[in-house]
mmCIF file of the N, C-alpha and C atoms, coordinates in Angstrom:
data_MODEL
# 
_entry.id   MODEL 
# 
loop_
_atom_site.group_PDB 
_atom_site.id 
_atom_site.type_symbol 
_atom_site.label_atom_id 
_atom_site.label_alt_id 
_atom_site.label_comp_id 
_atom_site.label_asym_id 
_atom_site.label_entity_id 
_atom_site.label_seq_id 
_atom_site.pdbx_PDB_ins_code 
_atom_site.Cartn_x 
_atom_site.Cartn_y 
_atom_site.Cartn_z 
_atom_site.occupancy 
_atom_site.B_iso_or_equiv 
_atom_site.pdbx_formal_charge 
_atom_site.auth_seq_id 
_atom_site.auth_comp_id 
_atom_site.auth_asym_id 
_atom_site.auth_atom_id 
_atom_site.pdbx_PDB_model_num 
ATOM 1   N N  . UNK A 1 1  ? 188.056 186.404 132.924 1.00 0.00 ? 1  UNK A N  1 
ATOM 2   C CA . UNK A 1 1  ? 188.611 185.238 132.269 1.00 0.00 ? 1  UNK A CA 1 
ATOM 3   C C  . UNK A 1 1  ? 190.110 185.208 132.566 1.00 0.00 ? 1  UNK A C  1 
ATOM 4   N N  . UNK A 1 2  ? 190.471 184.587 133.242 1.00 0.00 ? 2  UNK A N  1 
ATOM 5   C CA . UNK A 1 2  ? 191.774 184.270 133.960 1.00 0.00 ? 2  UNK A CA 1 
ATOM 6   C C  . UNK A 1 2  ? 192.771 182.990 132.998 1.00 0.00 ? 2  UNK A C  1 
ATOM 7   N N  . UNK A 1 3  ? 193.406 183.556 131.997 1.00 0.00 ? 3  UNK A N  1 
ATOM 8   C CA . UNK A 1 3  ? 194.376 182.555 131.243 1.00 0.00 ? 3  UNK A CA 1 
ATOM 9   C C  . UNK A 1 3  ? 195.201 181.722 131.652 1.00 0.00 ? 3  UNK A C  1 
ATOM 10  N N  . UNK A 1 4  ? 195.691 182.605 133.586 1.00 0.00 ? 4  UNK A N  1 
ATOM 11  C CA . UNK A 1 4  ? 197.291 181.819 133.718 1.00 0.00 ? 4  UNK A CA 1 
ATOM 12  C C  . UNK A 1 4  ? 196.681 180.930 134.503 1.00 0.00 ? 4  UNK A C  1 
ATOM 13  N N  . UNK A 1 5  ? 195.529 180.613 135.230 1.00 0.00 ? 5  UNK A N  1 
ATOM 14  C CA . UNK A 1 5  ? 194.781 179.234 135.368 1.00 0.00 ? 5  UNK A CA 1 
ATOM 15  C C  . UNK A 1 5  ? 193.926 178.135 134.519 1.00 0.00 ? 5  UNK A C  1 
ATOM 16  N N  . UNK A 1 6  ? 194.212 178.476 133.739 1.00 0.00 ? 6  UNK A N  1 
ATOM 17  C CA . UNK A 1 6  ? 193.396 177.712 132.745 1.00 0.00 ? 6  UNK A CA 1 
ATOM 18  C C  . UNK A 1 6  ? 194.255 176.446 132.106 1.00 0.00 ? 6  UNK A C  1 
ATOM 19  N N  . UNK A 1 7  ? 193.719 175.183 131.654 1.00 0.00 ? 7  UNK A N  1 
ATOM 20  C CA . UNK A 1 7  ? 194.672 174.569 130.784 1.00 0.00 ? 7  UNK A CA 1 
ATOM 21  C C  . UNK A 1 7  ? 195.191 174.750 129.849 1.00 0.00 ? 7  UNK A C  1 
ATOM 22  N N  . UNK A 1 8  ? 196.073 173.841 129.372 1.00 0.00 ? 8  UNK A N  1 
ATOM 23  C CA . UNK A 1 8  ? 196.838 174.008 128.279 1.00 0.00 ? 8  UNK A CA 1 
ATOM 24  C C  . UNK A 1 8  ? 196.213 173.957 127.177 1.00 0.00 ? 8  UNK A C  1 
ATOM 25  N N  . UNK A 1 9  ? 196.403 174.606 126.157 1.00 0.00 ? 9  UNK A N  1 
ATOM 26  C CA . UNK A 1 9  ? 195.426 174.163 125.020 1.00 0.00 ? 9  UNK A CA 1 
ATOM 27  C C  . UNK A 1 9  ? 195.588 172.767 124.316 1.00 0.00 ? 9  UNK A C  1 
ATOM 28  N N  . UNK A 1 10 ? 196.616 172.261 124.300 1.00 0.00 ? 10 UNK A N  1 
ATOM 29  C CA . UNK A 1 10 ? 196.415 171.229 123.305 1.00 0.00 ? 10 UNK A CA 1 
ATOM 30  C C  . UNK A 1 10 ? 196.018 170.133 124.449 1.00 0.00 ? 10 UNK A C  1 
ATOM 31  N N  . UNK A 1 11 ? 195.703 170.378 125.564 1.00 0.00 ? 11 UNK A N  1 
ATOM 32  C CA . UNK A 1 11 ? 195.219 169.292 126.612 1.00 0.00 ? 11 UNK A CA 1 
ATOM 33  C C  . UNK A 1 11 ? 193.544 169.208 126.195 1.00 0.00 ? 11 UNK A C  1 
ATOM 34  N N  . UNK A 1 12 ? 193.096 170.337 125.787 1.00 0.00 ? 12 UNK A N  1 
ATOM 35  C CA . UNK A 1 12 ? 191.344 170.327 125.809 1.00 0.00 ? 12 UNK A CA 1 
ATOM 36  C C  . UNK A 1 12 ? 190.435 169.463 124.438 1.00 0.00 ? 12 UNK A C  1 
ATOM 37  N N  . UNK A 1 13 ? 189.628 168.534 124.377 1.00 0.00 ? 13 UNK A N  1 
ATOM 38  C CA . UNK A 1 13 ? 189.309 168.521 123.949 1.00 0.00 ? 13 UNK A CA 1 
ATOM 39  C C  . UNK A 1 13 ? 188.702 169.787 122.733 1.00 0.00 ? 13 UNK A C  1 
ATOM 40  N N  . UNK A 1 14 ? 188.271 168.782 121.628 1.00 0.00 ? 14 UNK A N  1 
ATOM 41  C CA . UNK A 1 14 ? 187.510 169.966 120.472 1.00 0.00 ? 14 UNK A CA 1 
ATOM 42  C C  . UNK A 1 14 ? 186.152 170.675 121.258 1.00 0.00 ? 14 UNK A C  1 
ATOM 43  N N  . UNK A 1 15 ? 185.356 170.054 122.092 1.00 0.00 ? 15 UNK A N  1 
ATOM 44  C CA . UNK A 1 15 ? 184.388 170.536 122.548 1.00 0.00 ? 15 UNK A CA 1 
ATOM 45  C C  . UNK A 1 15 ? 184.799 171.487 123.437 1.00 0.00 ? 15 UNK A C  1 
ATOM 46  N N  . UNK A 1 16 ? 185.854 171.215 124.364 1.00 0.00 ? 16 UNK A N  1 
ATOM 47  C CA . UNK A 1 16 ? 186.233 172.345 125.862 1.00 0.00 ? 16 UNK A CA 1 
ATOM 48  C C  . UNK A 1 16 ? 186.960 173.360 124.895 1.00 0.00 ? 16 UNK A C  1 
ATOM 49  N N  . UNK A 1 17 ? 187.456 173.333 124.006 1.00 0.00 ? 17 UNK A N  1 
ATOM 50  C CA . UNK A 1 17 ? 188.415 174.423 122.984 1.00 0.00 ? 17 UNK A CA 1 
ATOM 51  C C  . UNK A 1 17 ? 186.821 175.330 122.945 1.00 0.00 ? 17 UNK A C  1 
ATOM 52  N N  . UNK A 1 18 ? 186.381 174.417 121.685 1.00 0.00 ? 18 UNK A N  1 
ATOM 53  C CA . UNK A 1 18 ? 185.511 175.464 121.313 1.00 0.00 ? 18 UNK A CA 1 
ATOM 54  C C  . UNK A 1 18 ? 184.230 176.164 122.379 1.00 0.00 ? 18 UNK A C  1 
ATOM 55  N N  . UNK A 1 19 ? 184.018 175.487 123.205 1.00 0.00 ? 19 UNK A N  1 
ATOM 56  C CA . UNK A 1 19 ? 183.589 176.341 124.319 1.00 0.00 ? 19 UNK A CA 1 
ATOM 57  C C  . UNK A 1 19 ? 183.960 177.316 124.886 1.00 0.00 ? 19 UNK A C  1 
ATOM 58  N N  . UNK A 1 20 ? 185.296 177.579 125.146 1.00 0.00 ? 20 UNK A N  1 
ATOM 59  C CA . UNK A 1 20 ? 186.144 178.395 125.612 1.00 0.00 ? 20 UNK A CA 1 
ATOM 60  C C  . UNK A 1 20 ? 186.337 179.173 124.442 1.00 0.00 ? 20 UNK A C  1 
ATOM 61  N N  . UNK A 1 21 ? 186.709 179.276 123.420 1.00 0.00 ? 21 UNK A N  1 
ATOM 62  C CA . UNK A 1 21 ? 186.326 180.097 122.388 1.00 0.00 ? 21 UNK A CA 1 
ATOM 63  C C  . UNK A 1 21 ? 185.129 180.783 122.101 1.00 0.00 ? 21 UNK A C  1 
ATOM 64  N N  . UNK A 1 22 ? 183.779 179.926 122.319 1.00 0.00 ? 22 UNK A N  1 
ATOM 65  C CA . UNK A 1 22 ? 182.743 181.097 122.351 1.00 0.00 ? 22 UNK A CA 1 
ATOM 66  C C  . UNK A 1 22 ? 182.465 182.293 123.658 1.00 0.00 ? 22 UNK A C  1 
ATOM 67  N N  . UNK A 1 23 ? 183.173 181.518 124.691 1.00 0.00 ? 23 UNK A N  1 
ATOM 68  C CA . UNK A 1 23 ? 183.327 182.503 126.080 1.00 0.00 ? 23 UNK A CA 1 
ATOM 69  C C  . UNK A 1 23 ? 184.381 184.183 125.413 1.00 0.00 ? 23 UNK A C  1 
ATOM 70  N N  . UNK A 1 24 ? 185.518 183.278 125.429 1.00 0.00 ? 24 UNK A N  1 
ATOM 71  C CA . UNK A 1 24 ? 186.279 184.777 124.801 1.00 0.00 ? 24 UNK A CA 1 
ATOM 72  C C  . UNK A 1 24 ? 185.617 185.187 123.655 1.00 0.00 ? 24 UNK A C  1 
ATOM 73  N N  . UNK A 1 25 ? 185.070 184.881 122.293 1.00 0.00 ? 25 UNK A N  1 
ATOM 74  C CA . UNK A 1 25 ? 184.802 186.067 122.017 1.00 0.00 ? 25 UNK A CA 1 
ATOM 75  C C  . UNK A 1 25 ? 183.643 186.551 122.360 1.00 0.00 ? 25 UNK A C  1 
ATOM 76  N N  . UNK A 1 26 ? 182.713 186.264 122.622 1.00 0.00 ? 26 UNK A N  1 
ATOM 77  C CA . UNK A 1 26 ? 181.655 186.844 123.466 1.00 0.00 ? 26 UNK A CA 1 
ATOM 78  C C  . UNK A 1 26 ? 182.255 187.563 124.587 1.00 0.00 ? 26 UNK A C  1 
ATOM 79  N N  . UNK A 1 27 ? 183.408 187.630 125.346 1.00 0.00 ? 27 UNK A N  1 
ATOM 80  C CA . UNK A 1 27 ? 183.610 188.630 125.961 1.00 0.00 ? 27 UNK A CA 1 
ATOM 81  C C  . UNK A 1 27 ? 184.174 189.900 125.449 1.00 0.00 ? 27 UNK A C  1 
ATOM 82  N N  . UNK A 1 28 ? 184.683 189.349 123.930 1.00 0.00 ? 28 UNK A N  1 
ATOM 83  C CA . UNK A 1 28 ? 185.724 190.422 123.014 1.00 0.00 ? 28 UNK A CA 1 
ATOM 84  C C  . UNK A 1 28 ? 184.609 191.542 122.492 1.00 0.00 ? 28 UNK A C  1 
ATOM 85  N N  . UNK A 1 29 ? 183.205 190.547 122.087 1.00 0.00 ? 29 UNK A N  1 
ATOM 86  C CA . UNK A 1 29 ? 182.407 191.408 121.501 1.00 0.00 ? 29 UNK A CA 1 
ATOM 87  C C  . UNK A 1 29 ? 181.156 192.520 122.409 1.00 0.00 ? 29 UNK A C  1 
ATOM 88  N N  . UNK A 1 30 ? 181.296 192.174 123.845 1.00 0.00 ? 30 UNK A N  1 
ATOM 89  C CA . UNK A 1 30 ? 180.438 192.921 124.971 1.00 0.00 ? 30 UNK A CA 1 
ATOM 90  C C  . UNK A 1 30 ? 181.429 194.088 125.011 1.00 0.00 ? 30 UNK A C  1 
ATOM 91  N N  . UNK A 1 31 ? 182.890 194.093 124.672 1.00 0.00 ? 31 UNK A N  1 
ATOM 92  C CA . UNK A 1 31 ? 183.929 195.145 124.827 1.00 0.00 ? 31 UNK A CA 1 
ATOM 93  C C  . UNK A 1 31 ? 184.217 195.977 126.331 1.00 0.00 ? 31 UNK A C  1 
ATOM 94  N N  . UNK A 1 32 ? 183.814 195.164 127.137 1.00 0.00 ? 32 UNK A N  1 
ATOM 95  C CA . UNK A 1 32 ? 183.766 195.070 128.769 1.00 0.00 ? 32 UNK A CA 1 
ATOM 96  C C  . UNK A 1 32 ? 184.976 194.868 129.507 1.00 0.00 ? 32 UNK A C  1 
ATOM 97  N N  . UNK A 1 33 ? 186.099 194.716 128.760 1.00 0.00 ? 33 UNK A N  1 
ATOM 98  C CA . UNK A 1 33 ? 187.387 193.889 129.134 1.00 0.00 ? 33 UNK A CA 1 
ATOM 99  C C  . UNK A 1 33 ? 188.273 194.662 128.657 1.00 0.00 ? 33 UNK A C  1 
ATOM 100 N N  . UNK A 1 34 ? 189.273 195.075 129.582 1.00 0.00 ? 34 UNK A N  1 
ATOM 101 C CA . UNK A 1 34 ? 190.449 196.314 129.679 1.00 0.00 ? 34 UNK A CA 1 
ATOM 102 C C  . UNK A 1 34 ? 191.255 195.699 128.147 1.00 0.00 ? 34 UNK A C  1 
ATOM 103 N N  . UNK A 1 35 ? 192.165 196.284 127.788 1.00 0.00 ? 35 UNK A N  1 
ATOM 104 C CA . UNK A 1 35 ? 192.563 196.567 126.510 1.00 0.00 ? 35 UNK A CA 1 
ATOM 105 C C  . UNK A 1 35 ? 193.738 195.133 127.031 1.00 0.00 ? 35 UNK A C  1 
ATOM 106 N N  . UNK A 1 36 ? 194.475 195.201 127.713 1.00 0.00 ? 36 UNK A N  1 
ATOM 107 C CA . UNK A 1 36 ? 195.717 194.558 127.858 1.00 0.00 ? 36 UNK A CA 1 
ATOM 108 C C  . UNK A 1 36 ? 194.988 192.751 128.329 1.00 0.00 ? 36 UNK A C  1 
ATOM 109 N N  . UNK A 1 37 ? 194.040 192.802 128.729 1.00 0.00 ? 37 UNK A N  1 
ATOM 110 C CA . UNK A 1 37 ? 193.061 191.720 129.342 1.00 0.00 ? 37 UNK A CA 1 
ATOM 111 C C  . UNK A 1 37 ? 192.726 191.298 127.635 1.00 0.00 ? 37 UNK A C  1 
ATOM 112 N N  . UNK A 1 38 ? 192.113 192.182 127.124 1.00 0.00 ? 38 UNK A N  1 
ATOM 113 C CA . UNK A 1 38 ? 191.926 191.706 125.782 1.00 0.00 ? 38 UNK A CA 1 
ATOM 114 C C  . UNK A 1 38 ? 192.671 190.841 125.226 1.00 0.00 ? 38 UNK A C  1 
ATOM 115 N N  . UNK A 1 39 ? 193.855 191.825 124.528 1.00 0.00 ? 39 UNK A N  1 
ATOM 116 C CA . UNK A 1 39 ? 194.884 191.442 123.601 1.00 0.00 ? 39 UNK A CA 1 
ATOM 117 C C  . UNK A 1 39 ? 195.367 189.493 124.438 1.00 0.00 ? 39 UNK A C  1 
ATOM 118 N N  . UNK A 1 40 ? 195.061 189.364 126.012 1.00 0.00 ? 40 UNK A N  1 
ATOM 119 C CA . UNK A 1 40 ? 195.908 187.969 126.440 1.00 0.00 ? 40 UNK A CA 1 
ATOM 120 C C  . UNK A 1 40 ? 194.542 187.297 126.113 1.00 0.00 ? 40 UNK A C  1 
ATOM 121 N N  . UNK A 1 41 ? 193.401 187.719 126.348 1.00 0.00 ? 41 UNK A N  1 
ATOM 122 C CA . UNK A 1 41 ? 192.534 186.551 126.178 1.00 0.00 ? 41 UNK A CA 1 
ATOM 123 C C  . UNK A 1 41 ? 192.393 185.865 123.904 1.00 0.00 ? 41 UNK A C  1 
ATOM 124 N N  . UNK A 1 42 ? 192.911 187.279 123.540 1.00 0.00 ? 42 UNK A N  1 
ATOM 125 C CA . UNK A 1 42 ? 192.868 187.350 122.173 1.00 0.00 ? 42 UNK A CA 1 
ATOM 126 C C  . UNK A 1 42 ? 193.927 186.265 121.592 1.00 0.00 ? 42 UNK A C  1 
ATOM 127 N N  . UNK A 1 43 ? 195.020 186.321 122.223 1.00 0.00 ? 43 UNK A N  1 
ATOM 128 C CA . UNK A 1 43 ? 195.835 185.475 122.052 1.00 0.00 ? 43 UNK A CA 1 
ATOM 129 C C  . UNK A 1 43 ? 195.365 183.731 122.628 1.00 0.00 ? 43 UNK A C  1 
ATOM 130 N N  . UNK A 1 44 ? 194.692 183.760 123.616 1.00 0.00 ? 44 UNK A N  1 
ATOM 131 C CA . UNK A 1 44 ? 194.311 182.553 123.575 1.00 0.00 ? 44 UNK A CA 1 
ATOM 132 C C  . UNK A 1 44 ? 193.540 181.878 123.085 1.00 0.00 ? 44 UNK A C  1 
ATOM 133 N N  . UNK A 1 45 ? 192.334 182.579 122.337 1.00 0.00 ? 45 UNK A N  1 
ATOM 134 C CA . UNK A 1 45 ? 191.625 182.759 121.393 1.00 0.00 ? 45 UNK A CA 1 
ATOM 135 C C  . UNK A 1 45 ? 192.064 182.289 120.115 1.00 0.00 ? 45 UNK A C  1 
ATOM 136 N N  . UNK A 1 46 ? 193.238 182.553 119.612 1.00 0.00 ? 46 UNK A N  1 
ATOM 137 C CA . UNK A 1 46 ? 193.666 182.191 118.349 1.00 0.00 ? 46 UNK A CA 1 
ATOM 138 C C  . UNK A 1 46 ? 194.510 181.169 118.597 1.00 0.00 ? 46 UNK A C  1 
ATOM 139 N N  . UNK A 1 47 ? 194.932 180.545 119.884 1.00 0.00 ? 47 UNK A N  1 
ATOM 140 C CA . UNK A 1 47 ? 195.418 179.371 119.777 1.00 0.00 ? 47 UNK A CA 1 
ATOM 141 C C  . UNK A 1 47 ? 194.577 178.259 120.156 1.00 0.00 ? 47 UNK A C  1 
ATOM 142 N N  . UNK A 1 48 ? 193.374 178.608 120.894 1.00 0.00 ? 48 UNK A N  1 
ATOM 143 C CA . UNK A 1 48 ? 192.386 177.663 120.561 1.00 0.00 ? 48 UNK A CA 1 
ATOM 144 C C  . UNK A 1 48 ? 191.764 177.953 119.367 1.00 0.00 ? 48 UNK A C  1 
ATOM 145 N N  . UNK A 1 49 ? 191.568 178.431 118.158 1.00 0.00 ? 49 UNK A N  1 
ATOM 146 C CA . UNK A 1 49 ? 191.002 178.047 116.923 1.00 0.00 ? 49 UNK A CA 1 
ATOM 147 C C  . UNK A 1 49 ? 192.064 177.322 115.944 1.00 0.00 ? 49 UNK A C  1 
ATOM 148 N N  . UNK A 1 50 ? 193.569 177.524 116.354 1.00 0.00 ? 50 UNK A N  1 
ATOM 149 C CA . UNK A 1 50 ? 194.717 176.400 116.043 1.00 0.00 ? 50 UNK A CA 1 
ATOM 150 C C  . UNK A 1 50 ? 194.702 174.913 116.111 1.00 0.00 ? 50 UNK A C  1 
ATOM 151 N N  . UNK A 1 51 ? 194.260 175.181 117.367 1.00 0.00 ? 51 UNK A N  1 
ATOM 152 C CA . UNK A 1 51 ? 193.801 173.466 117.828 1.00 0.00 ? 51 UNK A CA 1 
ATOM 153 C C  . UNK A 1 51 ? 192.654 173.339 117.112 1.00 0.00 ? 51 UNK A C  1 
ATOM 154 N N  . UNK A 1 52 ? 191.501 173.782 117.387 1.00 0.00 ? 52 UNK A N  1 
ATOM 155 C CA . UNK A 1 52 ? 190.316 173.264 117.105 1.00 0.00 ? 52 UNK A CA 1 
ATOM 156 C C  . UNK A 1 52 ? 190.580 172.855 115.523 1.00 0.00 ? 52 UNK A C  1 
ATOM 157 N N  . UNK A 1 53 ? 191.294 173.522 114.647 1.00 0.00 ? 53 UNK A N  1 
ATOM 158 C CA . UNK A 1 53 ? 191.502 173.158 112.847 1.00 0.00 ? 53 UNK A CA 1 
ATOM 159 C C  . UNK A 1 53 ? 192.372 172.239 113.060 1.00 0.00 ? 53 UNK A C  1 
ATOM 160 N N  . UNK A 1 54 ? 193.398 171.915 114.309 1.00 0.00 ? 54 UNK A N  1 
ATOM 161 C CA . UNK A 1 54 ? 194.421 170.770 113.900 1.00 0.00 ? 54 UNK A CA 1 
ATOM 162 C C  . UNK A 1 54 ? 193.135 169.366 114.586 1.00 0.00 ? 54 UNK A C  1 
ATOM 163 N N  . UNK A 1 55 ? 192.469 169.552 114.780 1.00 0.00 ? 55 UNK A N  1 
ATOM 164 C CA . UNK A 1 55 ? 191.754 168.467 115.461 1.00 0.00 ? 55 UNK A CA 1 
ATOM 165 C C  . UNK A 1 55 ? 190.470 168.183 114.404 1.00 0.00 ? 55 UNK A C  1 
ATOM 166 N N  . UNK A 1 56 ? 190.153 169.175 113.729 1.00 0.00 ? 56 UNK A N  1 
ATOM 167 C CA . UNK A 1 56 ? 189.316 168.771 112.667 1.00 0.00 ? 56 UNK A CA 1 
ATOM 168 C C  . UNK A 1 56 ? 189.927 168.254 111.366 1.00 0.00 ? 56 UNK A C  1 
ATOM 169 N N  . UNK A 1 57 ? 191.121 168.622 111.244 1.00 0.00 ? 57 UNK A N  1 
ATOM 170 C CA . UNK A 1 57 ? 192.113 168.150 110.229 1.00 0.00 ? 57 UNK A CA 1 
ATOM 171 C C  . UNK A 1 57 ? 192.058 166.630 110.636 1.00 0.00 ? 57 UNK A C  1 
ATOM 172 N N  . UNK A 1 58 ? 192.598 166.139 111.732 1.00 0.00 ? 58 UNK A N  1 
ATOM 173 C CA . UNK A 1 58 ? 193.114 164.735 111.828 1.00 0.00 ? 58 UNK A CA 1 
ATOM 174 C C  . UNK A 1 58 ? 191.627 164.074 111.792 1.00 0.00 ? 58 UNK A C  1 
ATOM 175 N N  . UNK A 1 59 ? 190.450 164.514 112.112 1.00 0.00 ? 59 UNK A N  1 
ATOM 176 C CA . UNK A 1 59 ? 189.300 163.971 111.892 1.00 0.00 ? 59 UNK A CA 1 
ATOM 177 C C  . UNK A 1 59 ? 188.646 163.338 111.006 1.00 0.00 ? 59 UNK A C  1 
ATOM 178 N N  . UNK A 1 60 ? 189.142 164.479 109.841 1.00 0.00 ? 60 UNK A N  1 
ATOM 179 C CA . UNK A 1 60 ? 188.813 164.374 108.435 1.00 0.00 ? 60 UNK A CA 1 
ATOM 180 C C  . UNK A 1 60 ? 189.866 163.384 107.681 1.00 0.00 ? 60 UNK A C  1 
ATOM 181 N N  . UNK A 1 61 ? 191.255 163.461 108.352 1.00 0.00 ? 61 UNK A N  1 
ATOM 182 C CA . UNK A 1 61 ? 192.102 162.442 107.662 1.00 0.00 ? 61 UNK A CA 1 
ATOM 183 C C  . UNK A 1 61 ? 191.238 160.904 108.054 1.00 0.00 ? 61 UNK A C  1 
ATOM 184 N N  . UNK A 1 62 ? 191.012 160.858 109.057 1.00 0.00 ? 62 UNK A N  1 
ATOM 185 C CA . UNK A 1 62 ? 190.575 159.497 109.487 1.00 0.00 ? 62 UNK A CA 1 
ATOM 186 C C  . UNK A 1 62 ? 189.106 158.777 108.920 1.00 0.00 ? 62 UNK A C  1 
ATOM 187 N N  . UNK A 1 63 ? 188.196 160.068 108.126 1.00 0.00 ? 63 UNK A N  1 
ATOM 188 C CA . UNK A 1 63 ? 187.064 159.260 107.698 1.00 0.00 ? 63 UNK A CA 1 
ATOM 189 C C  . UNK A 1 63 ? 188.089 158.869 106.243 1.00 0.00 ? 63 UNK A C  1 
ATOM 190 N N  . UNK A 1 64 ? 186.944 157.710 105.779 1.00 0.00 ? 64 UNK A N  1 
ATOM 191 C CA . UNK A 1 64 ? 186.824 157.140 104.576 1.00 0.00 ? 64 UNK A CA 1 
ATOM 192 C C  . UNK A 1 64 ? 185.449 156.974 103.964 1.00 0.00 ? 64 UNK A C  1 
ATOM 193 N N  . UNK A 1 65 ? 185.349 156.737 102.689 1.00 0.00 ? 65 UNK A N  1 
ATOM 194 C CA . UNK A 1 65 ? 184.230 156.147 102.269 1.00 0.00 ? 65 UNK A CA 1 
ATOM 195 C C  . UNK A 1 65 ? 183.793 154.483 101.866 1.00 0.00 ? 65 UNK A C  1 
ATOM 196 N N  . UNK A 1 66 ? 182.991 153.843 101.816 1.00 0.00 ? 66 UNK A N  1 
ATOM 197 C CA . UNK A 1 66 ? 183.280 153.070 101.347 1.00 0.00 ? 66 UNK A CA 1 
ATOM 198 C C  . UNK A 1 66 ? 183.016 153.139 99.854  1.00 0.00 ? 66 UNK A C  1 
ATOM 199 N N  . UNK A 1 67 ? 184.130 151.827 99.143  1.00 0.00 ? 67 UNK A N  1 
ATOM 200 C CA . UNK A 1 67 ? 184.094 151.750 97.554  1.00 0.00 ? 67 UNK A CA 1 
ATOM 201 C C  . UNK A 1 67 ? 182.690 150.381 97.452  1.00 0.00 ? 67 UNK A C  1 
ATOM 202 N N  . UNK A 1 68 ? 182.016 150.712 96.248  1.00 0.00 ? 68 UNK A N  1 
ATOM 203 C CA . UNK A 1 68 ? 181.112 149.606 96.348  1.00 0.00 ? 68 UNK A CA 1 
ATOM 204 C C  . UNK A 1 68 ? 181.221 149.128 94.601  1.00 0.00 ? 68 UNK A C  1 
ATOM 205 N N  . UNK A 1 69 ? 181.292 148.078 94.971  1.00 0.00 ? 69 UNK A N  1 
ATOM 206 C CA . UNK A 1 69 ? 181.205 147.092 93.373  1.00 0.00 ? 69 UNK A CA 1 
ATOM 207 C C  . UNK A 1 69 ? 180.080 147.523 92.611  1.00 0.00 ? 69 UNK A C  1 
ATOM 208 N N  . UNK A 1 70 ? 179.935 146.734 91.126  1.00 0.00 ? 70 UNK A N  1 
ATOM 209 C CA . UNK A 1 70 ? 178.785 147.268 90.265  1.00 0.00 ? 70 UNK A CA 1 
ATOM 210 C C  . UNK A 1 70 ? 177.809 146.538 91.014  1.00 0.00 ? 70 UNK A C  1 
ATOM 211 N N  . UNK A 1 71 ? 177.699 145.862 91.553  1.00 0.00 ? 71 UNK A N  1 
ATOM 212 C CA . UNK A 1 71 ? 176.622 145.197 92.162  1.00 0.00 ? 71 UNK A CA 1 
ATOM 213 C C  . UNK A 1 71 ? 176.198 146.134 93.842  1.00 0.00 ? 71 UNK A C  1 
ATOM 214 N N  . UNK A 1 72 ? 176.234 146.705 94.014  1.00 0.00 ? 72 UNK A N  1 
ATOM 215 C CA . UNK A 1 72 ? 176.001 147.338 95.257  1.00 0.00 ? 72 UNK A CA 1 
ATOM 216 C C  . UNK A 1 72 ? 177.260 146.677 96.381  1.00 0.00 ? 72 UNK A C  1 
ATOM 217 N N  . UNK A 1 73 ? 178.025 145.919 96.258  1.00 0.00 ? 73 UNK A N  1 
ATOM 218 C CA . UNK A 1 73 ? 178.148 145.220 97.603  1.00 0.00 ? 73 UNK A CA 1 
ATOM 219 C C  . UNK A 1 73 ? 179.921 146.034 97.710  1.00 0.00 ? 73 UNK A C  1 
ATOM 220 N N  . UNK A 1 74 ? 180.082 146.121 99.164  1.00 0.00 ? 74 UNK A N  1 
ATOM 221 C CA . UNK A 1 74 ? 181.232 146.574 99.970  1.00 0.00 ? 74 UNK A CA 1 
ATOM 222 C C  . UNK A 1 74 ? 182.536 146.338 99.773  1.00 0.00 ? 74 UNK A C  1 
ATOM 223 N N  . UNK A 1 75 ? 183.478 147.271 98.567  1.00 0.00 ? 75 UNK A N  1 
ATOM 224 C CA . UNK A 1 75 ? 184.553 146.553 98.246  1.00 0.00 ? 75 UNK A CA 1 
ATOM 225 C C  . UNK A 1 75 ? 185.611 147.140 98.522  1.00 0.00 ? 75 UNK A C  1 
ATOM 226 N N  . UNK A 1 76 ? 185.749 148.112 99.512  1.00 0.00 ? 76 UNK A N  1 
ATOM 227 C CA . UNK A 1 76 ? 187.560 148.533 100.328 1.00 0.00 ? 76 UNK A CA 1 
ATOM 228 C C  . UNK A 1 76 ? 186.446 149.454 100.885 1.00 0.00 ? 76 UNK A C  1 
ATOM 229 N N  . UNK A 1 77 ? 187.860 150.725 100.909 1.00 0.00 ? 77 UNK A N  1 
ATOM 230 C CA . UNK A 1 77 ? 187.648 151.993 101.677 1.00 0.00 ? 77 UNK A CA 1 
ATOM 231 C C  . UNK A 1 77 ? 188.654 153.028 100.799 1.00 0.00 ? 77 UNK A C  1 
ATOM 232 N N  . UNK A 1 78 ? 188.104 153.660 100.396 1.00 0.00 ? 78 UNK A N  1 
ATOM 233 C CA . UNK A 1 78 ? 188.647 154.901 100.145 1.00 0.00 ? 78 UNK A CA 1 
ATOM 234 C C  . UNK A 1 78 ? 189.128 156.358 101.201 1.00 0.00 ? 78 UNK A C  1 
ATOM 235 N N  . UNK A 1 79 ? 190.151 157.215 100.867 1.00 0.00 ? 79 UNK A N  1 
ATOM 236 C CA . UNK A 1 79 ? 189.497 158.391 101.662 1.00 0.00 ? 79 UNK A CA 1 
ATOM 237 C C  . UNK A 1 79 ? 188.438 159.235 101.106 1.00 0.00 ? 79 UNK A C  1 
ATOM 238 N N  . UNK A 1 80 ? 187.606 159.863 102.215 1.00 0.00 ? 80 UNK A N  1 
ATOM 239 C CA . UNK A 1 80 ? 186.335 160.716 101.487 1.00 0.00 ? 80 UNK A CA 1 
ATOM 240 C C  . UNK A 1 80 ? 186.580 161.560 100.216 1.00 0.00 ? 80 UNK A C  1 
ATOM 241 N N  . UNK A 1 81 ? 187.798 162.285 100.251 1.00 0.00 ? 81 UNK A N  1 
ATOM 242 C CA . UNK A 1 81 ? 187.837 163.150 99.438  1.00 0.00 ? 81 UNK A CA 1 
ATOM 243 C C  . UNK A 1 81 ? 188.349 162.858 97.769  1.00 0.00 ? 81 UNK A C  1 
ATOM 244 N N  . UNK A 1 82 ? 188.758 161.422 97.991  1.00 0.00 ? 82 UNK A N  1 
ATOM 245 C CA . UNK A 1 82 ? 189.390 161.139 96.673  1.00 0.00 ? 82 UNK A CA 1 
ATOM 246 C C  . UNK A 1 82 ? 187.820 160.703 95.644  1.00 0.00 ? 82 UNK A C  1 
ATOM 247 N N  . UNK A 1 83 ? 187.901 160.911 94.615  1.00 0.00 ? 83 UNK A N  1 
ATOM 248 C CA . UNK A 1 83 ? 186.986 160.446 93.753  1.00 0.00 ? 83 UNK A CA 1 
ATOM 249 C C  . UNK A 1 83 ? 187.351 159.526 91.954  1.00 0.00 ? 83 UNK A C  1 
# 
């Protein structure tokens, strides 16, 4: 797993992040990979799970729910989490 060719992280999508995240640690956990190889892929590792939470963050900012009148019918948008 070669880091200094790889993209940038905040260039990758949530899917290419977290793909690349199950590659490194699946290589962290075969324990096949020299100590100093580790610690750089480890580090990239934790900056793709940075991204991947700043990208599920803005995700979650962006849903809403909708508000519905006493009658069933469609009356704004809330965010999900407010109640």
């Amino acid at each position: 797993m070669n880091t200094t060719t790889q993209p940038d992280v905040s260039a990758l999508s949530f899917e290419q992040a977290v793909e690349e995240l199950e590659r490194i640690v699946s290589a962290l956990e075969r324990g096949d990979v020299a100590l100093d190889k580790s610690i750089e892929i480890y580090e990239r590792g934790e900056a793709l799970k940075k991204h991947c939470e700043a990208l599920l963050k803005a995700a979650e900012d962006r849903i809403e729910k909708i508000r519905l009148d006493r009658a069933g019918r469609p009356q704004g948008v809330e965010p999900l989490d407010a109640d």
